[in-house]
C-alpha positions, 0 to 999 in steps of 0.5 A, a space after each residue: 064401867 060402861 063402855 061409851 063408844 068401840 068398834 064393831 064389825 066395821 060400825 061404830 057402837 056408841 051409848 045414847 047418852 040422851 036416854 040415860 039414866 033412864 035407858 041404857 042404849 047403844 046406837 049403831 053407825 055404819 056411816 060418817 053422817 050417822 056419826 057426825 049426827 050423834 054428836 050433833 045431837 048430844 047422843 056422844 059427848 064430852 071432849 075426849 069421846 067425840 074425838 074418838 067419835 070423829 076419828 071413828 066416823 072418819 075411819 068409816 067414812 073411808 071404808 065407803 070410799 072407791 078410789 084408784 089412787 091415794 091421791 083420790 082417796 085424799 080428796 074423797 075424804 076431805 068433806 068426811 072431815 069437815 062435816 065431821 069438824 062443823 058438828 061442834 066448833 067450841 071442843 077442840 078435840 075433833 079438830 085435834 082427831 082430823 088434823 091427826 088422821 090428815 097426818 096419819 094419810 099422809 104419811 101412809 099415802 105410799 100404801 094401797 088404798 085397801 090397805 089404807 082403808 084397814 090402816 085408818 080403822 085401827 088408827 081410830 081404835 088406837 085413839 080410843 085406847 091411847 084416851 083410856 090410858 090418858 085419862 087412868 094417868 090424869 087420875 094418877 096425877 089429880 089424886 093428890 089433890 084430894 085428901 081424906 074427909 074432902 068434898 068435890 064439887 064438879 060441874 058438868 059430866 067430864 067423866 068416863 061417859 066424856 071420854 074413852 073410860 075412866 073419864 078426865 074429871 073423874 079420873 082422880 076420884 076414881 083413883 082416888 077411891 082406889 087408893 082407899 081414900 074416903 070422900 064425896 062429891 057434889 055433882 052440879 044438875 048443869 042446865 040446861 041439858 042436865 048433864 050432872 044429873 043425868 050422867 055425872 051422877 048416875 056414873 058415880 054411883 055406878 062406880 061407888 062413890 059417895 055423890 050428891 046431886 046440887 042444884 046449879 044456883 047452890 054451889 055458892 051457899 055451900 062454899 060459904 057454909 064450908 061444905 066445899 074442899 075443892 072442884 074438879 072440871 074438864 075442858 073442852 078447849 085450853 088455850 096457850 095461856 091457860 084460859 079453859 072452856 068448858 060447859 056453861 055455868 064453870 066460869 061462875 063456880 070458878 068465880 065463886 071458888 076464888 071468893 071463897 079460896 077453894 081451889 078450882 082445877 081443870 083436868 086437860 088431856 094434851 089433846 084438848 090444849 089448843 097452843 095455836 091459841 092465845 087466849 080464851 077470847 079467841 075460841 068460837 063458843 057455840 050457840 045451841 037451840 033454844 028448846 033445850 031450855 024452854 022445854 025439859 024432855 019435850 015439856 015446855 017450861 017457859 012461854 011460847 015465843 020468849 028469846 033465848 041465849 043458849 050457849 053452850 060453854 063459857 071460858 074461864 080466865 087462866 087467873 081463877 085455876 090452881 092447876 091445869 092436870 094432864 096425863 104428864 103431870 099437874 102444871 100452872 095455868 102460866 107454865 102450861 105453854 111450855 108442853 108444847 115444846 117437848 124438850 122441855 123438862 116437866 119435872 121442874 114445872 110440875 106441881 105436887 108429887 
């Protein structure tokens, strides 16, 4: 498996994922705007690993501060964050990373700023291996939903690439073959980006399944010849009621899956549910340059001058998924607001095993 993002000698080491799959590259940051400039970039993606992304760059952003006091060092590294929280509005993960080291900060705010600094370092290393463990659980959790002879469509790249390994929509089909269980999976090319072709695909095969790689406008045709059991998205934002964003193009499968009674689940570390928000129509959806998709790796395919809707996510109503899996179980879109409560007893809402 290829790691998508550690630390190293006080720097951030991430794989440039806009070279793949024909490079295999590691850029190296030794500041927070080196690091907020690769996630702006798409050089890092995926929810859960621009959440360790921005825990990192914020880990280094403090390194290169002088301060007397934590009090100083408090308000030093306040812009850190917020350049780091604009880099992505829609992925609700970064804003999860910084309200978790403010935290974090403040509770340490006893501690010697040097040692403050040491302390923050090994907090962003510990969100990267927290994200392992999480999603090797929502792998565990998701595995049942794939049985013996399936196919799986999934759209997008949720994948180890997304996050810190093993992936969140990948995970099940990781543990799956694990378990010995033989399958395909259907990867979408996910315009305009490209981001099945390009990384779902190339990390499934890497990994030894069996997948094969669909144009975005067949899903359809395949669901209606049978040739799709379920499908498996990520999330980059859920909110209270279930409503999921996730990459543009996953409201249409999840349409599509409805009409043709395939269940459509949403894999959902804790940290990308968003419960101060009520619904999906709350949640900023953001709006990408239009090169993306009048050029293809600096080719232009679509006339000079032509307008351009480019965004990059879209949400799918609570309605159209079966189960929302997460580390501590699979739930119901309608049950989901419950975990935000912590005394609330998952084994009755849970569904499955």
């Amino acid at each position: 498996m290829v790691q998508t993002i550690y630390w190293k000698d006080n720097k951030v080491v991430m794989l440039d994922q806009s070279r793949l799959p024909l490079e295999v590259s590691y850029i190296e940051c030794s500041s927070y705007e080196c690091v907020a400039d690769a996630i702006s970039r798409l050089l890092v993606r995926g929810a859960p690993a621009i959440g360790i992304a921005a825990s990192m760059g914020i880990a280094i952003g403090g390194l290169s501060i002088s301060a007397s006091d934590t009090d100083e060092f408090k308000k030093k590294i306040s812009p850190v964050m917020d350049n780091l929280l604009n880099t992505r509005p829609t992925a609700v993960n970064i804003k999860w990373a910084v309200e978790r080291f403010k935290k974090f900060i403040d509770t340490n705010s006893d501690k010697p700023v040097s040692e403050l600094k040491e302390m923050l370092v090994l907090e962003s290393i510990n969100v990267l291996n927290e994200d392992i463990e999480i999603n090797k659980a929502i792998g565990e959790w998701g595995a049942q939903f794939i049985h013996d002879g399936d196919t799986v469509l999934t759209h997008c790249n949720a994948g180890s690439l997304a996050t810190g390994g093993y992936g969140t929509a990948t995970a099940p089909m990781l543990i799956a073959k694990e378990q010995g269980k033989k399958f395909r999976v259907f990867a979408d090319e996910t315009r305009p980006v490209l981001q099945g072709a390009r990384l779902t695909a190339w990390e499934l095969m890497q990994s030894g399944i069996d997948v094969t790689l669909i144009t975005d406008n067949s899903a359809g045709a395949l669901m209606k010849k049978g040739m799709i059991n379920l499908a498996i998205v990520g999330t980059d934002r859920t909110t209270r009621n279930g409503d999921v964003a996730n990459k543009i193009g996953t409201y249409s499968v999840a349409v599509l899956c409805k009409e043709h009674g395939i269940p459509l689940y949403v894999s959902a570390p804790l940290s990308s549910i968003d419960f101060n928000m009520e619904s999906g129509d709350e949640i900023p959806i953001e709006e990408r340059a239009s090169e993306e998709v009048t050029t293809i790796w600096g080719h232009r395919v679509a006339p000079e001058g032509v307008k351009v809707i480019n965004m990059a996510f879209d949400v799918t109503p609570a309605k159209y998924v079966s189960a929302i899996i997460t580390q501590k179980g699979a739930f119901r879109p309608a049950d989901l607001f419950k975990l935000a409560n912590e005394k609330t007893d998952l084994s009755k809402i849970r569904i499955g095993n």
